[in-house]
C-alpha positions as CSV (number, residue, x, y, z in Angstrom):
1,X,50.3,-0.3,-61.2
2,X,52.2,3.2,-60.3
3,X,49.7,4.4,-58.5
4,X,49.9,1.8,-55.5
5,X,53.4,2.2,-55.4
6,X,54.5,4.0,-52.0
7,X,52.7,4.5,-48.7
8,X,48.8,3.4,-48.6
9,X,46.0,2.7,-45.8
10,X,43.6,0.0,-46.2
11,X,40.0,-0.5,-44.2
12,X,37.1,2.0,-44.0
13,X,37.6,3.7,-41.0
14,X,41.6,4.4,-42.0
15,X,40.3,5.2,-45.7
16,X,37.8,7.8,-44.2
17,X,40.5,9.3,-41.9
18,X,43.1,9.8,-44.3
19,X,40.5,11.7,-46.9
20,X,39.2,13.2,-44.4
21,X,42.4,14.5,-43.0
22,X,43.6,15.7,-46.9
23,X,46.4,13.1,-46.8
24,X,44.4,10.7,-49.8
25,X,45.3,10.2,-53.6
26,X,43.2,8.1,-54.8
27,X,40.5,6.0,-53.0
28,X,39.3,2.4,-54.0
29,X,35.8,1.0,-53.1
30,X,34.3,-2.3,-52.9
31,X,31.1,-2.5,-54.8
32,X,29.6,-5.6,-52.5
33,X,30.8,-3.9,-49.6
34,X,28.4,-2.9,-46.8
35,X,26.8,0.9,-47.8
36,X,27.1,1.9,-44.2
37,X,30.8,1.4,-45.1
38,X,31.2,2.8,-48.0
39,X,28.8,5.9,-48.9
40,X,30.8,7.9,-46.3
41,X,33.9,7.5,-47.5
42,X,32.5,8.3,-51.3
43,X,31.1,11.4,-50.1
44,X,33.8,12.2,-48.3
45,X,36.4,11.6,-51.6
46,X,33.6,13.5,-53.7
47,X,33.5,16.5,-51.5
48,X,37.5,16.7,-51.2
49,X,38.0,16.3,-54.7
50,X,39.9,13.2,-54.6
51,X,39.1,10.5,-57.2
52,X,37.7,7.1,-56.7
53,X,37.6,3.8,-58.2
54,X,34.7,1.4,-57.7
55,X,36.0,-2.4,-57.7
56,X,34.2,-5.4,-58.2
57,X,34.5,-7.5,-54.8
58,X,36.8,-6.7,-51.3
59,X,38.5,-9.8,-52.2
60,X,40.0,-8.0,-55.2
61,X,40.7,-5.0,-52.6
62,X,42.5,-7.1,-50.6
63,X,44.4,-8.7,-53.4
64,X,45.5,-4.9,-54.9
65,X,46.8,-3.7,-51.8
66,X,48.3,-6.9,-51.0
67,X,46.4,-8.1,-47.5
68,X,45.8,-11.4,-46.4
69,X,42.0,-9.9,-45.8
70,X,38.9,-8.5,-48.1
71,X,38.6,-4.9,-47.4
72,X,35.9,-2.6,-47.8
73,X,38.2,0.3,-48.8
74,X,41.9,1.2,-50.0
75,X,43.6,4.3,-50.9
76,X,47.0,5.3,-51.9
77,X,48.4,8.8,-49.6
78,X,49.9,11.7,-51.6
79,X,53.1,11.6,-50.2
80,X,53.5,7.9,-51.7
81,X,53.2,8.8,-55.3
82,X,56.1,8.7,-57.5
């Protein structure tokens, strides 16, 4: 998948940050993630314009960006798209 090709952050509070901070692509979502977790970081994607992707389990977070751990969040930076 091109899109996770280059530099990306993984876990909520570095998701958040990086949307926050204007530096996020695209952002991907666990659906049976904690709320608490994740309806900042969708508000904060929704409000900065940058898409979002929900996906089924953090497992499968973990296995797209290629950690040994479920994650809550991933998202790919601008300046690592090709």
């Amino acid at each position: 998948m091109a899109l996770l090709e280059g530099k990306r952050v993984v876990g909520s509070r570095q998701v958040l940050k990086s949307v926050q901070q204007g530096n996020a692509r695209q952002v991907f979502l666990a659906r049976d993630a904690d709320l608490r977790l994740t309806d900042d970081i969708a508000a904060a994607a929704i409000s900065n314009g940058v898409p979002l992707v929900w996906i089924e389990s953090m497992q499968d977070i973990g296995r797209l960006f290629k950690v040994s751990v479920p994650s809550a969040a991933g998202a790919v930076l601008n300046d690592g798209i090709k």
